[in-house]
N, C-alpha and C positions, 0 to 999 in steps of 0.2 A: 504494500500500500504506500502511495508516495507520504511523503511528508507533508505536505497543504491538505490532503485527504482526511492526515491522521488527527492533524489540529484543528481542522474544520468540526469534525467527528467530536475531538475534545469540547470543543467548545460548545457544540451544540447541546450536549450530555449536562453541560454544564448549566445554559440557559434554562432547560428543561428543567433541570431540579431547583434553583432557584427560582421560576416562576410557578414551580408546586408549592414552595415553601412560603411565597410573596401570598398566593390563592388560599393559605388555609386562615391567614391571620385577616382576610378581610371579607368575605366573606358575604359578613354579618351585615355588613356598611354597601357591598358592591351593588354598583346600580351605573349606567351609563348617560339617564337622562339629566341636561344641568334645568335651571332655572330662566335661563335666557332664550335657552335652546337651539345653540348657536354651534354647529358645528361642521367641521372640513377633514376630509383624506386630508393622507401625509401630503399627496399631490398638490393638492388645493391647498393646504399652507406654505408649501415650498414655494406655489404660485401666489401668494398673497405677502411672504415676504417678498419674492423678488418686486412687486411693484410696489409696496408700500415701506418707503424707507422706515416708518414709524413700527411698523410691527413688531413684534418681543414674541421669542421664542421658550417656552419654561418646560424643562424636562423636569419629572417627579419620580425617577425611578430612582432606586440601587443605587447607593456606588459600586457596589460590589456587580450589580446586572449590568451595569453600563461597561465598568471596567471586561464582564468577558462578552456582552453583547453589540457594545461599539457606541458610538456620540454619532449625533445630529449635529454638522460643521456649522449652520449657523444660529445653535444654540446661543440665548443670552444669557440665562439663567438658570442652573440647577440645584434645585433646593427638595429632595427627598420626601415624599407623602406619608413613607413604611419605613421603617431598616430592620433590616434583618439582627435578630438579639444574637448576637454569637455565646454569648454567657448562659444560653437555655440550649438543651437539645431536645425535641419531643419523640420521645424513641415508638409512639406508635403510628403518628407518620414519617419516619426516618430525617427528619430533619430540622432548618433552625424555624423558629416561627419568629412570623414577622410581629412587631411593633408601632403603632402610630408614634409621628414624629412631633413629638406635642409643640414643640417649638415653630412648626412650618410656615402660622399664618404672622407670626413675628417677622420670621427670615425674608421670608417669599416679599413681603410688605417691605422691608428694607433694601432688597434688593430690585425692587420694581422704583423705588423712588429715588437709589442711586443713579438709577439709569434715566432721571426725569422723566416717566412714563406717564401722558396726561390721561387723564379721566375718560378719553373717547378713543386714545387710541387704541389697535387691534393686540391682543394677548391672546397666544399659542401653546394652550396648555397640552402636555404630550407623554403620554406611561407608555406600557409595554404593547400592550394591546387597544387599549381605548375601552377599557372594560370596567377596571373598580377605584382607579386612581386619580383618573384626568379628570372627569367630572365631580367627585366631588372638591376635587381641588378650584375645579372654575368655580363650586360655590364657594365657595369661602372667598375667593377675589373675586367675586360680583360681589358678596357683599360689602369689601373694604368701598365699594362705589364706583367700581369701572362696569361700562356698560357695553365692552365688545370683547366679552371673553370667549375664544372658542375650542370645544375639547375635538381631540385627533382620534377620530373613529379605530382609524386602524391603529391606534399606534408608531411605535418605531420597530415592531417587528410582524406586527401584520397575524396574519388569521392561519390556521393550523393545517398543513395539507393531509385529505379524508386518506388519501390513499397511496399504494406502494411502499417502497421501504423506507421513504419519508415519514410516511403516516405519521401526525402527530408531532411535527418540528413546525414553528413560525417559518415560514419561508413562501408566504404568500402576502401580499399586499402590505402595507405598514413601510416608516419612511425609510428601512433599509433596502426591503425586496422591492421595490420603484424605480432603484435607480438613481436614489437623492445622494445628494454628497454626505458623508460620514466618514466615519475613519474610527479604528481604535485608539488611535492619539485623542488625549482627553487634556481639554484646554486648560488650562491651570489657574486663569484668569475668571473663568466660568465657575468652573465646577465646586460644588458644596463642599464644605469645611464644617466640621460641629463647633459646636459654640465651647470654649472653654470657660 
């Protein structure tokens, strides 16, 4: 097996179980519809930044999902909705369970007003899939008072394929499988830090 095969293979193994482990801790809260009801494909934001200088890009995933599933290149913003507890293991679904990041609607808010983001302009809220993350994170910034938050259906890795020896890997739609610029280089300027 070459070597890009094997680390594809790794990597995939990896996303997998990290978005079993992100899906047991949320669960309870997962819901896709926001309050504005304002939403775009990775397509359709990748097409509404390019025309709107003012748009703001906010990933809510992992660091740890991001580090083995890759960055969104014109991310502004990453500030985490979950984090994985490393301090717990749940031995009857084989893994860590996630955490809400109590801090997020703190961060997210300061980091939306370093970047002078006004009240009307467009906000790119964007998780894994567009499943239990993105939306309710658009509620929580609709409610600080912006009124054009829109969550990413598919995500950054898109929808699961039914069939063949994929079965069951993201590698359908969402803004990696599109096409969109990404990279596993993870911007350093961007990306969440915890609070000390």
């Amino acid at each position: 097996m070459k070597k890009s095969k094997f680390l594809l293979l790794i990597g995939l193994g990896v996303s997998m179980s990290l978005s079993t482990s992100l899906a047991y801790a949320e669960e309870a809260e997962a819901y896709r519809e926001t309050k504005l009801g304002l939403y775009l494909s990775a397509e359709e934001a990748y097409e509404l930044i390019q025309e709107d200088d003012s748009a703001v890009l906010i990933d809510v995933r992992d660091p740890i999902e991001i580090k083995f599933t890759g960055f969104a290149e014109p991310t502004d913003i990453h500030v985490p909705w979950v984090l994985a507890d490393r301090e717990q293991f749940d031995d009857k679904s084989e893994t860590w369970p996630s955490k809400k990041n109590t801090g997020f609607e703190s961060q997210v808010k300061a980091e939306i007003e370093a970047l002078d983001v006004d009240q009307n302009d467009p906000i790119i809220v964007m998780c894994r899939s567009g499943a239990t993350r993105s939306a309710p994170a658009v509620d929580v910034i609709t409610d600080m008072g912006y009124s054009e938050v829109y969550s990413v259906t598919d995500g950054f890795e898109g929808s699961k394929l039914e069939d063949g020896d994929s079965g069951g890997v993201r590698a359908k739609d969402g803004w990696r499988n599109s096409g969109l610029p990404w990279s596993y280089k993870i911007n350093p300027d961007v990306v969440w830090k915890p609070e000390n």
